[in-house]
C-alpha positions as CSV (number, residue, x, y, z in Angstrom):
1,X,33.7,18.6,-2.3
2,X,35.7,20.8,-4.7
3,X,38.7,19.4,-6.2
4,X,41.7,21.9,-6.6
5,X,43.2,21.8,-10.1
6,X,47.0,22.7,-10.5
7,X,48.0,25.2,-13.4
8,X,49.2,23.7,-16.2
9,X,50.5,26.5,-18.6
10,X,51.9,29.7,-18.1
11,X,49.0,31.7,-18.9
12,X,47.5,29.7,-16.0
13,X,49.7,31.0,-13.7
14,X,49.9,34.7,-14.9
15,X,46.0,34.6,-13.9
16,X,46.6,33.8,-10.5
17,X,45.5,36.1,-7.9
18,X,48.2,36.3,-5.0
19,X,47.5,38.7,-2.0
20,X,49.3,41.7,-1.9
21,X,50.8,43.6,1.2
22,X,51.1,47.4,0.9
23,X,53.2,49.5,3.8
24,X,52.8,53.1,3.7
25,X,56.8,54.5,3.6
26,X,57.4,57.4,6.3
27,X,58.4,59.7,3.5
28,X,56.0,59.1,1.5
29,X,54.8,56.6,-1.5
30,X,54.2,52.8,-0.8
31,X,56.2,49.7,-0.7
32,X,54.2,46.5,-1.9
33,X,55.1,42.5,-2.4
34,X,53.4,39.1,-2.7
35,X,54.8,37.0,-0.2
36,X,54.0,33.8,-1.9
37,X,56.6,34.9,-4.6
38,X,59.8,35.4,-2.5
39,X,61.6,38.2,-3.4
40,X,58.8,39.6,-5.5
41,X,58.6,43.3,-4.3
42,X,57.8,46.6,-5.8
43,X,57.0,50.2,-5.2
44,X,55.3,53.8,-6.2
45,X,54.5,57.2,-5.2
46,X,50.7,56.2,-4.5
47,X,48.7,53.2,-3.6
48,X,47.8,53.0,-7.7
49,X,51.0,52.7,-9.1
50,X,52.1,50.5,-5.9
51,X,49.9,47.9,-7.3
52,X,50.5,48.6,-11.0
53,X,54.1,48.5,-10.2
54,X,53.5,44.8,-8.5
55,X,51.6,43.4,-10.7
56,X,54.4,43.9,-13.4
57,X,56.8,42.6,-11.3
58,X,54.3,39.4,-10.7
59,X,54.6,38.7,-14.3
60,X,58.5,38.9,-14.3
61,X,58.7,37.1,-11.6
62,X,56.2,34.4,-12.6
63,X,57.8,34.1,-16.3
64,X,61.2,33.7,-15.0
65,X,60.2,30.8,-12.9
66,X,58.5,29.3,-15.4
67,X,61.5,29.9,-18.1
68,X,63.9,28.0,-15.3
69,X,61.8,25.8,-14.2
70,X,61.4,26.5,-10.9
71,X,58.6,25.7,-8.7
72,X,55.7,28.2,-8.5
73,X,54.0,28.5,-5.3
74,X,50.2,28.4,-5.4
75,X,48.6,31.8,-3.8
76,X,47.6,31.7,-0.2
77,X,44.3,32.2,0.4
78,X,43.5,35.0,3.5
């Protein structure tokens, strides 16, 4: 049996790996988020910079938590 450790520091949590959704946008480019991180959304003109793009805003979003003190969700596993 493996036992699940919690982060501890924020440099835990920045190496998280949270799943990502990409939609394709009818006129072109791509939206992305991580719906563990509510609100944590992004975008870009190709799939590349869709996923640049969110994992820039991860960090943001992550740090800001952390800053407040509010709770960080673990990433859900697919």
């Amino acid at each position: 049996m493996t036992t699940k450790t919690q982060p501890e520091t924020l440099q835990d949590y920045l190496h998280l790996t949270y799943p990502i959704t990409l939609y394709p946008e009818p006129d072109g480019g791509y939206t992305v988020m991580i719906t563990d991180l509510p609100g944590c959304i992004s975008q870009g003109d190709t799939i590349e910079e869709a996923v640049n793009n969110i994992e820039d805003a991860k960090k943001s979003w992550i740090e800001i938590a952390w800053e407040y003190g509010d709770p960080i969700p673990s990433p859900t596993r697919y």
